[in-house]
N, C-alpha and C positions, 0 to 999 in steps of 0.2 A: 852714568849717562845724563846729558841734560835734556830733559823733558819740558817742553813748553805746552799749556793745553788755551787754545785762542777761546776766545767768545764761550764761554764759561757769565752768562748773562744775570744770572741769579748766584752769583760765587759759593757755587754750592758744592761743586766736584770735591775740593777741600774736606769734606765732613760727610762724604759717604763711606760706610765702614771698608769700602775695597780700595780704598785711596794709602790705606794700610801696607797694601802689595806695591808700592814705590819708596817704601824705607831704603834709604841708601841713596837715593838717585838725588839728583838735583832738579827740581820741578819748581816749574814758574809759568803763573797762569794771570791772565789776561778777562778781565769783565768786560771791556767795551769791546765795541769792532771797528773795524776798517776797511772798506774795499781797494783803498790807495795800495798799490802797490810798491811803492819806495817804504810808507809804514808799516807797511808788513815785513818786508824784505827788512828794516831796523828792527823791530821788535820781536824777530824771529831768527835773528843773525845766528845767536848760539845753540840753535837749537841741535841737536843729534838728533831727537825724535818729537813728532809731533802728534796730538792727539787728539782729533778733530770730531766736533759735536756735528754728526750729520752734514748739512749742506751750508753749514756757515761762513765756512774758512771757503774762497777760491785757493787753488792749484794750478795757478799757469807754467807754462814752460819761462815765462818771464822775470816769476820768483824766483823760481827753481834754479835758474841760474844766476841769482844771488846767495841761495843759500848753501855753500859748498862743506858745511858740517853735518849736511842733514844726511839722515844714513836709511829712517824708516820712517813712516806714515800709518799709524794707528787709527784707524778709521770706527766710529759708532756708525753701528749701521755699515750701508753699502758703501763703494765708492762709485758715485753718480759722477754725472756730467762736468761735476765742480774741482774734479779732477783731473788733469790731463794723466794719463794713466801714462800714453808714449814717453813721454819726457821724464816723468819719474822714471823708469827705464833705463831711458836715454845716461841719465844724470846719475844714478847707479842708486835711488830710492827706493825700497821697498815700500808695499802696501799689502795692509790686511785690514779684516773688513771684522766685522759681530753678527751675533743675530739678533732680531727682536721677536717678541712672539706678538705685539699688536694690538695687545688687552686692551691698553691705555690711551691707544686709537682708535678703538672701538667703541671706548665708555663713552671719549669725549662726545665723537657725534652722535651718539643717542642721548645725549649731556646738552647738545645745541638742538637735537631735534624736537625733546619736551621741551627745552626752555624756549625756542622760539614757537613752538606750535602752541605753548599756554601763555607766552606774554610776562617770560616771568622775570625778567631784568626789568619790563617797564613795568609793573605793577609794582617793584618792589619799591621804584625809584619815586612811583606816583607816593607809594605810601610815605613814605620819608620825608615825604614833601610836604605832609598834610593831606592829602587827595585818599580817596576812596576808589573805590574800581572804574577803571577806565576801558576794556576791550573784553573783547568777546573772542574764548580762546576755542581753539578746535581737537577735540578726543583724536587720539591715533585710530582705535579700534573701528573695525570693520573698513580703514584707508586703505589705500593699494601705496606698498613701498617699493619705490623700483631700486635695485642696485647694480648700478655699473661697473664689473669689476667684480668677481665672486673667489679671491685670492683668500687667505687667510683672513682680512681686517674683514672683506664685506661678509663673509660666510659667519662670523661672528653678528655684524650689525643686521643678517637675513634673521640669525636665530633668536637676538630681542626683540625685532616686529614678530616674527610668530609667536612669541610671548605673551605681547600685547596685542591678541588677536589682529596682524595689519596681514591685508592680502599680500604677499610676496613674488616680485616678480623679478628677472633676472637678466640685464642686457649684456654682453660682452664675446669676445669670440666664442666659436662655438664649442671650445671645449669648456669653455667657463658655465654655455648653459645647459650643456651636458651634467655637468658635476650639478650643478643646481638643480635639474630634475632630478636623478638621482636621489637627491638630499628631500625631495617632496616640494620644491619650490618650483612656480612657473618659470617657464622662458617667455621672454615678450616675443610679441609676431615679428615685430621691424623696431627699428629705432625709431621710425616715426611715431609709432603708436608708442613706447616707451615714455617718450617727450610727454605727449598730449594728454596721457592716462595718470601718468603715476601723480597720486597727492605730495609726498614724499620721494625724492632722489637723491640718493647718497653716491656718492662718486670712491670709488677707493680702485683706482690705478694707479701704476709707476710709472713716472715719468720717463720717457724716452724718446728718440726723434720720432718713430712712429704714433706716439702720442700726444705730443707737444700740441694745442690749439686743437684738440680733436672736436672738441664741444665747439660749437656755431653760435652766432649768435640768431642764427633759424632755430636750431637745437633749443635754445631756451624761450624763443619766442611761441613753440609749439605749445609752454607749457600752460597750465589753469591760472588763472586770478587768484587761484587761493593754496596756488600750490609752493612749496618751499623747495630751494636745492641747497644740497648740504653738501659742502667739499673740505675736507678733512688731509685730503692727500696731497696736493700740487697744485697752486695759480696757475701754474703754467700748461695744465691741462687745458685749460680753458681760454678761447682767442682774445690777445691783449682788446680792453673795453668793455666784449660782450656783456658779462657780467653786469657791470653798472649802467649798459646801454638798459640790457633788457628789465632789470629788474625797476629802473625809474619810470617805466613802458608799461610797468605793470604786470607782467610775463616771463617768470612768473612773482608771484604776489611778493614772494619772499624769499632769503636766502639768507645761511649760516653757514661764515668761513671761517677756518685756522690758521688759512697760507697765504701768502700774498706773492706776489712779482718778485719785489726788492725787499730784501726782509735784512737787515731790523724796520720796522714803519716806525718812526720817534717824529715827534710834533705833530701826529694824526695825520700827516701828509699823503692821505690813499682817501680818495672820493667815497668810498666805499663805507667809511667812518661813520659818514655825516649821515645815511639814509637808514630814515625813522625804521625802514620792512627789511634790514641790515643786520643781524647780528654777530658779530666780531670777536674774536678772541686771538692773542697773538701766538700762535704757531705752538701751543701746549700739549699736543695731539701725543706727543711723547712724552712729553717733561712732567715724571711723575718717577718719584723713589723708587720704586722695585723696578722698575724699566732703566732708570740710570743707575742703579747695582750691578744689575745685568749685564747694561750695555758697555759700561764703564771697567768693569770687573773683567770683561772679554778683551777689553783693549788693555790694558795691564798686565793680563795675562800673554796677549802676543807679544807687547815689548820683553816680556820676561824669556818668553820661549825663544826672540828675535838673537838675546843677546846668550843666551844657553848654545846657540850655533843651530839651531833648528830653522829649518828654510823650507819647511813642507806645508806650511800655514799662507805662506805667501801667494796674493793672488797675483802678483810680475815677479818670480822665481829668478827672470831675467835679469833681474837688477842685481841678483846677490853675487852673479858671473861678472857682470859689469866690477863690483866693487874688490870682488878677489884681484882681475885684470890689473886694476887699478892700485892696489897694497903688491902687485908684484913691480908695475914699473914703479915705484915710489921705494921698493930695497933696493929695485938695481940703478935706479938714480944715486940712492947714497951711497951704494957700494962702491960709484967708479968714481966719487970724491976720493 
């Protein structure tokens, strides 16, 4: 089978030890990206299967019907929005999906919540420089952490603020702060008071049309002068601007993110870059060895089961009917030569 794997940004899939489990196959992998669609459509022509890094790759129905060798869709992680799942379908494409367990998105935003709550990208930069201490950093302990989203990744980032003694509080539907009492963590009273109270807000939802722009840019205007928002999950959660309206507004003081809109950002082309109370990292929330073991090692393993004749793994089942359909008018085409 030919294996294409796109946006492979760090050319690392190559040298993870489960990249082992494609001896035999013909695999051809891709470091830049592209959102053009005619370049995608060339540089994915021969693919049979593709093995897509999370939300990198789009999936329209408009590639799709350029690429008439593709048979399966190996997916890290889920398959979001960036796939048109219909059309795969349609086109007789299978898709399967991995799991993660979140570790590595956990660490990170407690990773941007000490480094931006101590100053410690600019202290280190001052020092470098020559310079001595410049800012005055703020302890977590005895802060109120609010988290949005009490899934796997925030249940994790509730259990390091209890760690570090931070009051823990919990916004999201109400089964979410059910599970979090339970767990001994508060529920917030309202979303407004979430906003206004928490020193700390960690965001950790999925994206989906019911959550797309959920966050306002009232939502962050509620927040303190000195309070930080940390989004680890989705831009897209949060309504295109808000962000960089409210936090040059002052409201709140600070913010540390992993995601963006349009991602890849190359030439620092996101406003978001340039502000001093800003701190940025390019979308690393995952990208971390034993998480691409894992997730890599899952998708590998589906292409293996895909092509074994197993169709139980698939999350469009539909498609495999489509492609039987499809190898039967293709005998009885040659047969009536």
């Amino acid at each position: 089978m030919h294996i294409i794997i796109p946006d492979d940004y760090q050319d690392c899939v190559r040298y993870l030890g489960c990249f082992e489990k494609l001896l035999g196959h013909s695999v051809q992998v891709f470091n830049d990206s592209t959102k053009d669609v005619a370049q995608l459509a060339s540089r994915l022509a021969l693919a049979e299967a593709l093995v897509l890094t999370r939300e990198r790759t789009v999936i329209s129905a408009s590639l799709l019907e350029q690429l008439p060798r593709l048979r399966l869709i190996s997916q890290t992680g889920r398959a979001g929005s960036h796939i048109d799942i219909d059309a795969c379908t349609r086109y007789g494409v299978a898709i399967t999906e991995t799991q993660s367990t979140g570790n590595s998105t956990a660490e990170l935003a407690w990773a941007l919540i000490l480094a931006s709550r101590r100053h410690i990208v600019e202290e280190r930069n001052r020092l470098r420089d020559g310079l001595w201490q410049g800012h005055l950093g703020q302890q977590l302990y005895g802060s109120r952490l609010g988290i949005w989203g009490y899934g796997r990744i925030g249940r994790q980032v509730a259990a390091y603020g209890k760690a570090f003694g931070m009051r823990v509080w919990v916004w999201g539907s109400s089964a979410s702060r059910s599970r979090a009492i339970d767990d001994g963590y508060e529920a917030a009273f309202s979303r407004e008071t979430f906003f206004e109270q928490s020193d700390v807000l960690s965001v950790h939802l999925r994206l989906a049309p019911t959550t797309r722009g959920i966050i306002t840019r009232s939502d962050l205007e509620r927040m303190k002068p000195t309070a930080l928002f940390v989004n680890t999950s989705r831009a897209e959660l949060v309504q295109p601007q808000a962000l960089e309206h409210a936090v040059r507004h002052g409201r709140p003081g600070f913010a540390a993110i992993d995601v963006f809109e349009s991602e890849p950002v190359l030439g620092a082309r996101d406003p978001l870059l340039h502000l001093p109370n800003v701190l940025c990292t390019p979308h690393i929330g995952f990208v971390e060895r034993n998480n691409y073991e894992s997730m890599y090692g899952q998708a590998f393993d589906n292409i293996l089961s895909y092509l074994q004749g197993r169709r139980d793994h698939l999350l469009n089942p539909e498609a495999a009917e489509h492609e039987r359909l499809q190898t039967n008018k293709s005998i009885e085409r040659r047969g009536q030569r």
